[in-house]
C-alpha positions in Angstrom: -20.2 -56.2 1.6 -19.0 -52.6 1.2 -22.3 -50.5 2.4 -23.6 -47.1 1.1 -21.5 -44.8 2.7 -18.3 -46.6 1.4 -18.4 -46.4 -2.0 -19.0 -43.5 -5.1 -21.6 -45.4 -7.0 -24.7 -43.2 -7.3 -27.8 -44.0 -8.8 -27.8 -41.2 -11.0 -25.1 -42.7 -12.7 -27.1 -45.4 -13.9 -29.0 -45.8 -17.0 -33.1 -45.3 -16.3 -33.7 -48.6 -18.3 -30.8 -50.3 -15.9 -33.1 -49.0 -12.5 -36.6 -49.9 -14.2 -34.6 -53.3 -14.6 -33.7 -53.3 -11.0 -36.5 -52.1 -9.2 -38.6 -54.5 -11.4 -37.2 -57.4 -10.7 -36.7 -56.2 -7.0 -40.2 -55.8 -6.6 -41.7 -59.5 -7.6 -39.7 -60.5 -5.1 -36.1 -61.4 -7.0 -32.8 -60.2 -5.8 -31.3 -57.6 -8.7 -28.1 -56.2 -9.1 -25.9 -54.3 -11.5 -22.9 -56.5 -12.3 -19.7 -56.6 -14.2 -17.8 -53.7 -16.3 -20.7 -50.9 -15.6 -19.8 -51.8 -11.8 -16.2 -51.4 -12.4 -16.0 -48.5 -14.2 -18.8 -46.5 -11.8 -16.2 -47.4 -8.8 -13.1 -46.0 -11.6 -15.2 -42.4 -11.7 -16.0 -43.6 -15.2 -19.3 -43.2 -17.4 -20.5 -46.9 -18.6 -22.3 -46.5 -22.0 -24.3 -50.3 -21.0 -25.2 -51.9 -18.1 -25.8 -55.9 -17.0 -27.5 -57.0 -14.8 -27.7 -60.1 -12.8 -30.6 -62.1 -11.2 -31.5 -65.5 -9.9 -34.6 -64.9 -11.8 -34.8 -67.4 -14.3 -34.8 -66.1 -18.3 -38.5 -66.8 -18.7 -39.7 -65.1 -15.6 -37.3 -61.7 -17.0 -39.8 -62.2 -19.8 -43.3 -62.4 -17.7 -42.0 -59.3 -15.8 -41.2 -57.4 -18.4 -43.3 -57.4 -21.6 -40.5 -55.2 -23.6 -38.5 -58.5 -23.6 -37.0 -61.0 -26.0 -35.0 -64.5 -25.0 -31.8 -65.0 -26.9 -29.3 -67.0 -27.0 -28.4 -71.1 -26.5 -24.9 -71.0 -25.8 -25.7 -68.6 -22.8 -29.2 -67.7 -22.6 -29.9 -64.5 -21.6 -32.7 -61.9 -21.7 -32.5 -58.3 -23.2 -35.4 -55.9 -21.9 -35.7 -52.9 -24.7 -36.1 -49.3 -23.6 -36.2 -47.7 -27.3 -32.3 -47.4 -28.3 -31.1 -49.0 -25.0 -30.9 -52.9 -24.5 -30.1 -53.5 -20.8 -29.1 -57.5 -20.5 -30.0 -60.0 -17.9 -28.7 -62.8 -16.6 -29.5 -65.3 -14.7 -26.8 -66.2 -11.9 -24.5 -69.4 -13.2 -23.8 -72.2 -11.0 -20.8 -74.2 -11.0 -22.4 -77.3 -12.6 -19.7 -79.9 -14.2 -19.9 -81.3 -17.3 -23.1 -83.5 -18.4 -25.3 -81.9 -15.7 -28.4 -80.3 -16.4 -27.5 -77.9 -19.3 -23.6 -77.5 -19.2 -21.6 -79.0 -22.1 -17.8 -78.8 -22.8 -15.9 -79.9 -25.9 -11.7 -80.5 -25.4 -12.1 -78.1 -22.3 -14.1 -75.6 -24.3 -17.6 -74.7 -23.1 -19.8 -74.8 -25.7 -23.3 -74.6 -23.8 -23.9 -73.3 -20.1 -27.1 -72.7 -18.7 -26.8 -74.2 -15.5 -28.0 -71.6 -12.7 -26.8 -71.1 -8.7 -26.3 -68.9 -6.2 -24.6 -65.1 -6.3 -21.7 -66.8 -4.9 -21.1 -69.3 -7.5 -21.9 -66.8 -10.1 -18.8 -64.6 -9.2 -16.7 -67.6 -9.2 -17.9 -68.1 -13.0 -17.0 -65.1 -14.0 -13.7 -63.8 -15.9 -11.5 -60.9 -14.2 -11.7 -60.2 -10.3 -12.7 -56.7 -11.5 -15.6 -58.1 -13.2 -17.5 -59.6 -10.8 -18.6 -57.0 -8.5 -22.1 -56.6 -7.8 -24.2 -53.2 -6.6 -27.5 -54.5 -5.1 -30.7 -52.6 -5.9 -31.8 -53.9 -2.3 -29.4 -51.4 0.0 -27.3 -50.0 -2.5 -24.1 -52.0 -1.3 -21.0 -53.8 -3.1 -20.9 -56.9 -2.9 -17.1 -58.5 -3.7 -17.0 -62.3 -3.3 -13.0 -62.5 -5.2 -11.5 -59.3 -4.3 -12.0 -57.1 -6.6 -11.7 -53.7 -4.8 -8.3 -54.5 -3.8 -7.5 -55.1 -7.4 -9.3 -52.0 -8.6 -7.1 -49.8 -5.7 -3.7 -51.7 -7.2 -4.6 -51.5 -10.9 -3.9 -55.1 -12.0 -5.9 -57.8 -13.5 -6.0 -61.3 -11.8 -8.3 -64.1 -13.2 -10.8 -65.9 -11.5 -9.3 -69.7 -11.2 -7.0 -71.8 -12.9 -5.8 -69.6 -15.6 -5.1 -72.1 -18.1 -8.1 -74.1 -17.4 -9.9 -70.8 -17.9 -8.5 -70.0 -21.2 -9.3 -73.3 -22.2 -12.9 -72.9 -21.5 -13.1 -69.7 -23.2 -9.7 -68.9 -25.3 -11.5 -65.0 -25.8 -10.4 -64.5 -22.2 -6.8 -63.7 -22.8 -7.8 -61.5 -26.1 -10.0 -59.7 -23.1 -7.3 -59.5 -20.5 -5.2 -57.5 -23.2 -8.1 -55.6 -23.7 -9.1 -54.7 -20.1 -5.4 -53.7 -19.1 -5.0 -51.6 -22.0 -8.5 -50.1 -21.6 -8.2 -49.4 -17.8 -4.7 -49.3 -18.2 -4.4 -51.7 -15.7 -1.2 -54.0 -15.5 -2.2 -58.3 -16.1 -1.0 -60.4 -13.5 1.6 -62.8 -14.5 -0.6 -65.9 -13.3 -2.8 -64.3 -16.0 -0.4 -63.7 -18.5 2.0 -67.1 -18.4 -0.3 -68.7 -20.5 -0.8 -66.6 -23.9 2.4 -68.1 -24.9 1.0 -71.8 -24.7 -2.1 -71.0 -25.1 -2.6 -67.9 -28.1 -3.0 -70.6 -30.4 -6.6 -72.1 -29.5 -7.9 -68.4 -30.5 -8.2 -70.5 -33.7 -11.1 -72.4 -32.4 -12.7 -69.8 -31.5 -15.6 -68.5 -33.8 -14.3 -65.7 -36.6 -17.4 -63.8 -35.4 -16.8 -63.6 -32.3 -13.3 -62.7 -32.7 -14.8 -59.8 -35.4 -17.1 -58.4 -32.0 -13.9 -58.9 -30.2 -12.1 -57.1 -32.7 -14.1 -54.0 -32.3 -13.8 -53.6 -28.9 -10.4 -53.7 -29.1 -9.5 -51.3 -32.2 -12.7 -49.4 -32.4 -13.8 -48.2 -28.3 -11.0 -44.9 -28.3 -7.7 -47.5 -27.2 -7.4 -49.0 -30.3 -3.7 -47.9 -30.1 -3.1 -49.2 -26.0 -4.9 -52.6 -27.3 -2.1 -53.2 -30.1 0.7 -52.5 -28.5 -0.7 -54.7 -25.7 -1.8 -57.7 -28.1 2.1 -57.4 -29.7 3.8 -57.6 -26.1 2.0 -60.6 -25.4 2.3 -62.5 -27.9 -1.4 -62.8 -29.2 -1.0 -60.2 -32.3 0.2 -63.2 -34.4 -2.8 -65.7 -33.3 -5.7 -62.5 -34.4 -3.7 -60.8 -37.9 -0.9 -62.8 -38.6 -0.2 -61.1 -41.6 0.5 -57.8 -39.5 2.8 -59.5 -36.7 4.4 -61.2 -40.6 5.0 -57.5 -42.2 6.0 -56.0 -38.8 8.7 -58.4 -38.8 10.0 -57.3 -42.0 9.7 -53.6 -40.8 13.4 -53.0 -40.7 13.0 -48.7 -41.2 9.8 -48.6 -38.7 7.7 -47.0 -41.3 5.0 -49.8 -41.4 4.7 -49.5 -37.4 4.7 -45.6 -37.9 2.0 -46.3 -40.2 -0.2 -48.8 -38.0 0.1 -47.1 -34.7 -0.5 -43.1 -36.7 -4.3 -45.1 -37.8 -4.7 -46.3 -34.3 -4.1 -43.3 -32.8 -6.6 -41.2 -35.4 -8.7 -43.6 -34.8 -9.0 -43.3 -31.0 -9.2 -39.2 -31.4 -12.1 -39.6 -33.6 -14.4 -42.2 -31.0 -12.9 -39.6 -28.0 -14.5 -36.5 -30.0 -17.8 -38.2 -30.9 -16.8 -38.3 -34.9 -17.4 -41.4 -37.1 -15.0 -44.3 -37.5 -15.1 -47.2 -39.7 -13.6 -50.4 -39.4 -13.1 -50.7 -42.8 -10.2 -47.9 -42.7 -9.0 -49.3 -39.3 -8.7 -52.9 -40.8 -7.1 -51.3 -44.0 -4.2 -50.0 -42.1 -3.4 -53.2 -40.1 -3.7 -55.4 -43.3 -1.3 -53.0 -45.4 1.7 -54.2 -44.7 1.0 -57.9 -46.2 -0.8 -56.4 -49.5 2.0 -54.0 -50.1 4.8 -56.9 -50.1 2.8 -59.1 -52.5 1.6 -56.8 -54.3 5.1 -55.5 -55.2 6.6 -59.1 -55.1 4.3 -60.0 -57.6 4.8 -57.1 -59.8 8.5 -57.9 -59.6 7.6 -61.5 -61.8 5.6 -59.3 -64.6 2.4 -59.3 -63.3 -0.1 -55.9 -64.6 -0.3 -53.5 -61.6 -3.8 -53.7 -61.3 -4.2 -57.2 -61.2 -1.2 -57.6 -58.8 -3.2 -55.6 -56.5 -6.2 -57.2 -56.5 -4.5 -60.3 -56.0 -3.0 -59.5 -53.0 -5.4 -58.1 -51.3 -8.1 -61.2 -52.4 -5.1 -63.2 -50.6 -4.6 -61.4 -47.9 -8.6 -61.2 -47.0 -8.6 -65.2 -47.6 -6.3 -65.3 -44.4 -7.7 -62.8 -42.4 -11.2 -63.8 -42.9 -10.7 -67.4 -41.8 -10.0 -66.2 -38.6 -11.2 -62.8 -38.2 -15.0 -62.5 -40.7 -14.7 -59.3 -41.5 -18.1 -58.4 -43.1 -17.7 -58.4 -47.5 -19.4 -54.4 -47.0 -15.9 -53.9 -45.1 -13.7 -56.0 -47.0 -14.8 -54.1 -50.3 -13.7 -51.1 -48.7 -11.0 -51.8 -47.8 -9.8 -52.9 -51.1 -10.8 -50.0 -52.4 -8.5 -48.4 -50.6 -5.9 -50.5 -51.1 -6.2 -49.7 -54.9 -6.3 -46.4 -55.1 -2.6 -45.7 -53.7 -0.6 -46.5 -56.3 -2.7 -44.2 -58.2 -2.1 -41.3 -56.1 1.4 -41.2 -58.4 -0.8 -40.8 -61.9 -0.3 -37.0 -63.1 -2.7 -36.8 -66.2 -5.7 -34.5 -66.0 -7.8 -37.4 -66.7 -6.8 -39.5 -64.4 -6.4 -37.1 -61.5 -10.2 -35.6 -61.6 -11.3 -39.3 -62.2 -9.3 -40.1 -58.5 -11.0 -37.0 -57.0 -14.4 -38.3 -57.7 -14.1 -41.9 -56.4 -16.2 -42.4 -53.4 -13.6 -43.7 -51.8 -11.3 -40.7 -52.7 -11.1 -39.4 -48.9 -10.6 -42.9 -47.2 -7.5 -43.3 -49.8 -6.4 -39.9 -49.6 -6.2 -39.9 -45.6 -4.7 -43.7 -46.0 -1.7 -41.6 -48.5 -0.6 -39.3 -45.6 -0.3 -42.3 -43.1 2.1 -43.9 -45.7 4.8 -40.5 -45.0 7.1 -41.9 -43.4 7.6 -44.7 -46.2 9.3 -42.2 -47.8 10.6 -38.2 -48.6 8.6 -39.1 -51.9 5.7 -40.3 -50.3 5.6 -37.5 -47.7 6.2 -34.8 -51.2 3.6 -37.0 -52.9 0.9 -36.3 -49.9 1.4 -32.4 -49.9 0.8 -32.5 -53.6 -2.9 -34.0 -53.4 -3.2 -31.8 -50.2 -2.4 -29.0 -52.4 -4.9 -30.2 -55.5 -7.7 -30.2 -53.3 -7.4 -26.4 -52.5 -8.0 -25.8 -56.0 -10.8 -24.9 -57.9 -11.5 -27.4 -61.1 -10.2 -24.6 -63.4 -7.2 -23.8 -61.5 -6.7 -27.3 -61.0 -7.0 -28.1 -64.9 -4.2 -25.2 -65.6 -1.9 -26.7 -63.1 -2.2 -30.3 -65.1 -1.6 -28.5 -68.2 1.9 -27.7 -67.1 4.7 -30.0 -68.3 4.9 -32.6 -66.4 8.5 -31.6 -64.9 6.7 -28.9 -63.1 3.0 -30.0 -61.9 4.6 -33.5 -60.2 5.6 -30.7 -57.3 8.8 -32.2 -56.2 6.9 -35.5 -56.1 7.9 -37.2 -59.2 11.6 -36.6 -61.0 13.5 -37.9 -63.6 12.4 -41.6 -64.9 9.7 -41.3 -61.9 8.2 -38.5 -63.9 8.0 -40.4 -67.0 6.0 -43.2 -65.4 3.1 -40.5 -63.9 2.1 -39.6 -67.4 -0.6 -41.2 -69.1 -0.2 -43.9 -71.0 -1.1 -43.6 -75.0 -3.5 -46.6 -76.0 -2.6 -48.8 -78.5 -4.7 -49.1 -81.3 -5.7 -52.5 -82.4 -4.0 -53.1 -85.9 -2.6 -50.3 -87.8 0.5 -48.5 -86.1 2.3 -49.8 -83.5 1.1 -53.7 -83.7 4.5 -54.3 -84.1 6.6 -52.4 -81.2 7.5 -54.3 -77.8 5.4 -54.0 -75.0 7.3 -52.7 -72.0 9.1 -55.1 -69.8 7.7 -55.2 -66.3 6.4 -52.3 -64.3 8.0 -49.2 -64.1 9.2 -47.5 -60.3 6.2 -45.7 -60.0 3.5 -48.9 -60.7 5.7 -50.9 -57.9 4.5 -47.7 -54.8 
């Protein structure tokens, strides 16, 4: 028990919704206290955005106490009391419980229901990371630390709580969380902790593709999206969450797919650290491009139409991912959208170049283009170009596609390159032409 007078955790550094929680509870008579990453981060000097709690107040009795309350949840059952926007959670403390007793069940190792309750003590033994189970009672303001916690905190490294692989077992989201935590706190795992991902990555499959979409997020879409690749690919676990990625970084002989990837991630993480929007559809986009672009060109190779070669890829690439991953359809859509566009970005013709401008997805693609430099001195050339474009007025820009083609591409289209960016002339049904060959195959251009 680390009193008062030992520690930096203030109460003003606590959500009022968390302290209504706390005092609430406290005064009917139940013991209350803050618990897990909110405690964690308060002792890093950090600025939780949500904060648990933990009780030996049972769901129901949350409820009575609070009237601003709703009960969710089988697998864990848990009780969220509203203050307008903010949700603060509560849960009641675990006990060990083994399997078959009261409500606990486990399936090959995995628990599937747990809703057996204990002491404070037990509860910290139930609970993931060391880190992660410190509590801050409402009652004198202390730290309590059953595992050892602090002293993990002060040598920045993650241990688990128990057998590791009987852990992992229970829960395979644990390791995806460990790579998480260490590349969020940028803590170091402890081997103990880390042994098993090589054994183990691949029961991430039995875990729900929901789940692993929530878990997703936290990793790519919290501000170190980039820290949580680079830590997913070190240990292994890349391939067992997007194995088309950890499939098309292995082909990456030049780099530029990794340049790619880790240029989103990066973005990505400036925009969440200044407060801007980010979607997951962009994010998901860029990991997922490596594996489109390959079929999509392989297919291409064997005479299939550009367009539908493109779709096809990408319906096959979201086959895969979404069987482990779900990445919601309003996402997916997006993201295919975006997909399309880029071989577009080549087309020249006035028509076709306005028409581009206009798509909704027109920015999404366009940012998507100037990740794809170092592909290429083309596709770098190719990315000033519609930089360029959208500095110009509609008139100006109609005067500059009037040019021959030679001269608007802007360095980004030559010789039989510069042939494929015009516009193709229709053919009309009967009459002229019903008789001429239809080109073999797509031209240089199609296959970018």
């Amino acid at each position: 028990m680390i009193p008062r007078a030992q520690h930096n955790v203030s109460r003003k550094h606590i959500s009022r919704g968390a302290l209504r929680v706390l005092y609430g509870l406290h005064e009917h008579g139940f013991r209350a206290c803050l618990v897990g990453g909110a405690v964690r981060d308060l002792l890093l000097g950090g600025h939780p955005k949500d904060f648990d709690v933990a009780t030996n107040a049972t769901p129901e009795e949350v409820k009575h106490i609070f009237r601003n309350c709703r009960l969710i949840g089988r697998r864990f059952r848990l009780a969220h009391v509203l203050f307008g926007p903010e949700v603060v959670e509560v849960a009641t403390f675990r006990g060990a419980g083994v399997e078959g007793e009261g409500d606990r069940h486990l399936v090959e190792g995995r628990i599937v229901r747990d809703n057996v309750w204990g002491s404070i003590e037990e509860d910290a033994l139930r609970r993931d990371f060391r880190v992660n189970a410190l509590y801050y009672d409402i009652a004198d303001y202390s730290i309590i630390d059953f595992v050892g916690g602090m002293s993990d905190l002060e040598q920045r490294k993650l241990h688990l709580i128990g057998d590791p692989e009987q852990r992992y077992r229970e829960d395979p989201v644990r390791m995806l969380r460990a790579a998480r935590l260490a590349a969020k706190l940028q803590f170091t795992i402890d081997p103990s902790a880390s042994e098993p991902f090589a054994r183990l990555g691949h029961l991430l499959g039995d875990a729900s593709p929901a789940r692993l979409f929530d878990e997703t997020m936290k990793l790519f879409m919290t501000g170190h999206g980039l820290a949580s690749f680079r830590k997913l690919e070190d240990s292994g676990l890349l391939k067992h969450l997007f194995a088309g990625t950890a499939r098309a970084l292995a082909r990456d002989e030049h780099g530029a797919l990794r340049s790619l990837i880790e240029a989103g991630l990066a973005g990505t993480d400036a925009r969440v650290v200044q407060g801007k929007p980010v979607t997951p559809a962009f994010l998901f986009a860029v990991l997922l491009w490596g594996e489109v672009y390959s079929l999509a060109r392989g297919m291409q190779s064997e005479g299939v139409e550009r367009a539908l070669a493109w779709q096809r890829a990408a319906h096959q690439v979201m086959a895969e991912q979404t069987a482990r991953v779900a990445i919601p359809r309003r996402f997916s859509y997006a993201m295919e959208e975006i997909w399309a566009q880029q071989p577009r970005f080549a087309e020249r013709s006035k028509k076709r170049v306005f028409r581009l401008l206009a798509h909704p997805r027109f920015r999404a693609a366009y940012d998507f283009l100037l990740l794809r430099a170092a592909e290429s001195e083309e596709m770098r050339e190719r990315g000033e170009w519609w930089t360029r474009v959208q500095t110009l007025s509609p008139e100006e820009l109609s005067v500059e596609l009037s040019k021959p083609v030679s001269a608007n591409a802007a360095g980004s289209a030559t010789g039989g390159e510069a042939a494929a960016a015009l516009p193709k002339r229709r053919r009309r049904r009967g009459g002229r032409g019903r008789g001429k060959s239809k080109a073999a195959g797509p031209s240089s251009e199609e296959m970018s």
